[in-house]
N, C-alpha and C positions, 0 to 999 in steps of 0.2 A: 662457540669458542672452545677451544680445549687448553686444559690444563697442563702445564710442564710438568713434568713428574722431575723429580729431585731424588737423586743418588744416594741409598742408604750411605752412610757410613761403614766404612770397613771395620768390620769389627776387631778385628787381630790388630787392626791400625793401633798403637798409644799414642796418648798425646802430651807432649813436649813436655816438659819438666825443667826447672834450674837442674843443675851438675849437684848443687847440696842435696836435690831429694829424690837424686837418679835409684830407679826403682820402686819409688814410692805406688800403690796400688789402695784402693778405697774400696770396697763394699757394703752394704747393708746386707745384711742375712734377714734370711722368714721370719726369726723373732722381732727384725725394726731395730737391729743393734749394728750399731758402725764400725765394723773392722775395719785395720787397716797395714800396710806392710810395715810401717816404721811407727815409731813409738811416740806417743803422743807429746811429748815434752822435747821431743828433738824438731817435731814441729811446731811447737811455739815457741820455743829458742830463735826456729828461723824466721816465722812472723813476726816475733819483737826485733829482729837486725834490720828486716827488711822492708816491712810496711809502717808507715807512719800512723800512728793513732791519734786520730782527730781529736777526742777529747781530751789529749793530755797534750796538747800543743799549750804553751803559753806556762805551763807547770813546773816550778821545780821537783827535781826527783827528791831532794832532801828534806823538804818541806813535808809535812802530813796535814789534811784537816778532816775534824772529826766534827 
C-alpha cells in the first residue's frame, strides 16, 4: 500500500483572523519568549467580549468570595 502524501502548507498562506485582530502575528523567538504584533491587553479585552468563561458562569460580577 502507499501512502497519500499531504500538501505542506503554504507558508506565505495567514490564516483568518476576526476584523478586531486583523494583523495580529504570534511568534516564539530562540530564547522561548512569545512575541507578538498587538499588545497583550487589547487581546484579552477581546477574549473577555467574546469567549465565555466556563468557570465564571453562574457568578455575579459584584459579588467577591474570599
Amino acid at each position: 500500500m502507499s501512502k497519500k502524501k499531504v500538501p505542506a502548507p503554504n507558508p506565505a498562506e495567514k490564516p483568518r483572523v476576526h476584523k478586531e485582530l486583523e494583523g495580529f502575528d504570534i511568534r516564539i523567538n530562540s530564547f522561548g519568549e512569545i512575541t507578538s504584533s498587538i499588545d497583550i491587553e487589547k487581546i484579552n479585552q477581546f477574549l473577555n467580549k467574546h469567549v465565555d468563561d466556563k468557570k465564571l458562569r453562574g457568578r455575579d460580577e459584584n459579588s467577591e468570595t474570599e
